[in-house]
C-alpha positions, 0 to 999 in steps of 0.5 A: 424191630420192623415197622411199617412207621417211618424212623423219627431219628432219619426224620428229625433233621430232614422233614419233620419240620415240614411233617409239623407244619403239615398237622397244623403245629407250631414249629418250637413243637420240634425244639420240644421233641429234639429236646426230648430226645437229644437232652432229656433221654426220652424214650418214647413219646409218652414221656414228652409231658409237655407236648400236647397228648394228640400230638404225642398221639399223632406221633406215634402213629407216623414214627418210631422212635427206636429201629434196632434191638440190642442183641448183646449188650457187653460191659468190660471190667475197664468200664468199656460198654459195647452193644451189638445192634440188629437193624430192621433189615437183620443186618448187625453193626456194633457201637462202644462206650469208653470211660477214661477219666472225665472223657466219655466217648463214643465209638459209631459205626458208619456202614454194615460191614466194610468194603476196605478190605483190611486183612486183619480187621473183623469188620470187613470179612464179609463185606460191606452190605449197605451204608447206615442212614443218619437216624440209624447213627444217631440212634447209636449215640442216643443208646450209648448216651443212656447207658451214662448216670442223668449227671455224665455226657457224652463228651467225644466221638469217633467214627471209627466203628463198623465201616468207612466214614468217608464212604458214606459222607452223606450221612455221616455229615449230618449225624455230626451236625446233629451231635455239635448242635446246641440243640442236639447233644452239644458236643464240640467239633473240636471233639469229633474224630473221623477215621479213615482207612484213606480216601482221596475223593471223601478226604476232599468232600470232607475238607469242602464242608469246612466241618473243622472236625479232627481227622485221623488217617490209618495207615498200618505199613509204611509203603506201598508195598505192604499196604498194597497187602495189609489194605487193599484198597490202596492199590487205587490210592497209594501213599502219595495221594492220602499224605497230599490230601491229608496235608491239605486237610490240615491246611485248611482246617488247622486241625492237628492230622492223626496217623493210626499205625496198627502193629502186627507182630512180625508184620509191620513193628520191626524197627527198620519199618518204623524208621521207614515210617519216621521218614515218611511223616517227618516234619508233619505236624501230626500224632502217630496213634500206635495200635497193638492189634487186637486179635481176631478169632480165626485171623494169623495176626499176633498182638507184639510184644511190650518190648517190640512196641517201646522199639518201635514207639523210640525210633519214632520219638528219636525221630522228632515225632509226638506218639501216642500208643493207645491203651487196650480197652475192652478186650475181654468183651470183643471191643475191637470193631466187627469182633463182637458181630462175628462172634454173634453169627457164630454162634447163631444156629444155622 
């Protein structure tokens, strides 16, 4: 969808305040249309009946509401729904609905592809092509927020999509903000995830913006040897300095750190690996969240098996730490990030 009107959504917590004051409007105007948009699940202006006809009018011709199309919309047998997204530029990112019990959450997508490198992850194998705007997130939650009957809400978030939050604090910040204020979706801090493949720099912009929001660290080797290999990236970081600045994230948030463990058969879920891992985090008042991989068309990785991951997972409860191995969901429809993109762009004529 390619327009020459500006996004509402990148507006909305910028300038629109000033755009209303420019024609001559009240400013609880803008209370109405966020109210629209963020509560009432409005999908276009004319359904906003309560602000005056001209204005919804006057809106119409400065602003779209929406900025992408949806070029699959995927639903698994679990309940998990995935959405493949065209941008206004032709770039695709990917956004997911999971349903488990009472909890509806959200998984957002943060850039266009990733520039980490990880070397079994879909996102990143072409690249990082630009970060998202916040109105390009926010239009994620609203979509997925409308895939929920009128008495669900979305009750959690997690960046842990299509790229790297942390390299994107920016807008990934006020996106949040937007999603746990009363006035936007409401949806508590203490239920908002940002997963990070580990930066120090953002690690501490994030903790100077006192967010208090749950951080959750992917660390997917135990050393630096093999992270150097799994995760590139970490060859300008290294271990050290991510355990140091997570730890001081901790202290001055109080909130519980997540370490995510991807396990990749023969790769890094040997039970020698996992007690080098047990000694690398013990006495962290942290969850290790243990991911079975996922597999990537095209990619030599392997899912383990049950028995290599209830190994793993003893060494690690043995040891004193709480784990947590996270349930496969939406695997039949490519639910892991960048899948459902990649196949999108194979499948598309040349």
């Amino acid at each position: 969808m390619k327009t020459n009107l500006d996004h509402l959504l990148d507006a909305l917590e910028t300038n629109l305040p000033d755009w209303f004051a420019a024609e001559g409007l009240p400013p609880f105007r803008v209370g109405q249309l966020r109210k629209w948009l963020y509560q009432r699940r409005a999908s276009g202006f004319d359904e906003m009946t309560d602000l005056p006809k001209q204005v919804r009018a006057r809106l119409g011709e400065c602003f779209q509401v929406w900025s992408m199309t949806v070029v699959k919309h995927s639903v698994s047998p679990d309940g998990t729904e995935k959405m493949l997204l065209q941008l206004h530029d032709g770039g695709q990112i990917e956004c997911v609905l999971l349903r488990e019990g009472h909890r509806r959450t959200i998984c957002l997508s943060s850039q266009v592809g990733c520039a980490m490198g990880c070397v079994f992850c879909a996102s990143g194998l072409d690249g990082v092509q630009r970060n998202l705007t916040s109105g390009e997130m926010v239009e994620q939650m609203l979509l997925l927020q409308r895939l929920l009957p009128d008495d669900e809400r979305l009750s959690h978030i997690v960046m842990m999509g299509m790229g790297e939050p942390l390299a994107n604090l920016k807008n990934v910040l006020p996106t949040l903000d937007a999603a746990c204020r009363e006035d936007g979706l409401g949806i508590s801090a203490r239920r908002v995830t940002i997963s990070t493949v580990g930066l120090p720099a953002g690690m501490q912009e994030l903790r100077r913006a006192q967010t208090n929001y749950n951080l959750a660290v992917s660390l997917h080797a135990p050393d630096d040897a093999l992270r150097n290999q799994l995760v590139p990236v970490n060859q300008r970081t290294g271990l050290h300095d991510i355990l140091r600045e997570a730890d001081q994230y901790f202290e001055a948030s109080g909130r519980r750190l997540t370490f995510e463990y991807v396990l990749l058969a023969g790769v890094n879920d040997s039970t020698a690996q996992a007690e080098h891992l047990a000694t690398l985090l013990k006495g962290r008042p942290a969850l290790i969240n243990l991911i079975p991989y996922n597999r990537v068309e095209g990619l030599p990785y392997q899912t383990p098996t049950s028995a290599a991951v209830r190994r793993f997972r003893d060494v690690l409860e043995q040891a004193g730490l709480q784990v947590r191995c996270r349930q496969r969901k939406g695997d039949k429809i490519n639910a892991a990030c960048g899948q459902l993109r990649r196949a999108s762009t194979k499948e598309a004529p040349q």
